[in-house]
Steps between C-alpha positions, in 0.01 A plus 500: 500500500338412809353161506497172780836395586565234202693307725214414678221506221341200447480446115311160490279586753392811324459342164268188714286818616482739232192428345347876621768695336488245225192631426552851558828536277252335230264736488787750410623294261165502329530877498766509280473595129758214288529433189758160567820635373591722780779490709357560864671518858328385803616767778507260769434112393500314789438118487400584122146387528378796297853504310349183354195648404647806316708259317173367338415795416808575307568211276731725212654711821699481823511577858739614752429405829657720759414447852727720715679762441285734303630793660846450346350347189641564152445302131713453231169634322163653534208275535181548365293424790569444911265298690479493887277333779496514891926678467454873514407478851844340628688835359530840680614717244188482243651806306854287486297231365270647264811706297695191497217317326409813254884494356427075478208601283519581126319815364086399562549189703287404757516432881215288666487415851362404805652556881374563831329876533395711696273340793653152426414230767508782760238295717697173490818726620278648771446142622873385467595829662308451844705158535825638361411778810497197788764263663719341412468656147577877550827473614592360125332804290619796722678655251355330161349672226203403282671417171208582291415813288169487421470801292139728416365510106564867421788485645656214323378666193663817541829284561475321221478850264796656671672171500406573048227284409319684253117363686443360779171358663467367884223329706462342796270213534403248776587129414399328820675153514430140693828312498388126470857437764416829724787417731781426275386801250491729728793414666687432128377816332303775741662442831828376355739808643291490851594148526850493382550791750454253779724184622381213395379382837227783460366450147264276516387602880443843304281356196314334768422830644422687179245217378360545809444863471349483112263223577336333231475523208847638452466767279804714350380863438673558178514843329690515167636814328471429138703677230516529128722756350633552222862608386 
């Protein structure tokens, strides 16, 4: 699964700054189709924010929160439902992924999620990229990769089929965000593997430079690839 370095992920900070994908993993959460007596994993939990909310949702059921480790994932037994917001994005292998969640499923369950697609803050990265390009910055990224996989609609649908959902439907949508803490969310959440690429000497000399490349307001150019599918 490729994700930020845990080591250096800042848990507390994230969960102070969260608010946008707060909001984001709720509307997916509304798109869900519960009865209350389900037994539901969320595919990637994180501080458990929405974790919270789905347990409102379910008060005869359960959930299993998972939040690494879905590419080696296995359950004692099916669920009825999987639930996932801003965690697809953080895994290479999206046909991996999507057969290991199909065998979690029972016959007719459903998936519903949310993840970075497919244009996905690709002018904020144009910004961070022209100072990752100067001194003394490039010398740390020369032979870093972007760890994101920010995969096209038709594509993740045809994915999901082979991977033996019996339906699948994908689309992308824009869900422009202003982070009330710009600095600390992007460098938290967006910028978070830019930023624990460099020593620490350089981080905040870098988010200097990247705030002062967006401007303001800062805005985060979300795109989302949504999913429901159905086992």
């Amino acid at each position: 699964m490729c994700m930020p370095d845990v080591r250096q992920w800042d848990g507390h900070s994230y969960d102070r700054v969260s608010g946008p994908m707060e909001a984001l993993g709720r509307e997916v959460l509304g798109r869900m189709q519960l009865r209350g007596d389900e037994v539901v994993l969320d595919a990637g939990c994180g501080s458990g924010r929405i974790t919270q909310a789905l347990l409102e949702r379910l008060p005869r059921g359960r959930v299993v929160a998972v939040d690494a480790y879905l590419l080696e994932l296995e359950l004692e037994e099916p669920v009825d439902a999987v639930i996932s917001t801003a965690t697809f994005h953080w895994i290479a292998d999206h046909d991996h992924l999507f057969r290991r969640l199909r065998a979690a499923l029972r016959p007719g369950g459903q998936l519903v999620a949310q993840c970075g697609g497919e244009g996905n803050i690709d002018v904020l990265r144009s910004h961070a990229s022209a100072v990752v390009a100067r001194d003394p910055y490039a010398e740390h990224f020369r032979d870093w990769r972007p760890p994101w996989n920010y995969a096209a609609a038709e594509q993740t649908r045809r994915r999901l089929l082979d991977a033996g959902f019996a339906a699948a439907s994908c689309w992308l949508a824009p869900a422009p965000k202003q982070p009330q803490q710009p600095r600390e969310f992007l460098a938290t959440i967006v910028l978070g593997p830019h930023v624990q690429q460099l020593p620490d000497e350089l981080r905040e000399p870098f988010m200097d430079e990247v705030l002062a490349e967006l401007g303001e307001p800062v805005v985060v150019d979300y795109v989302r690839l949504n999913i429901d599918a159905t086992a």
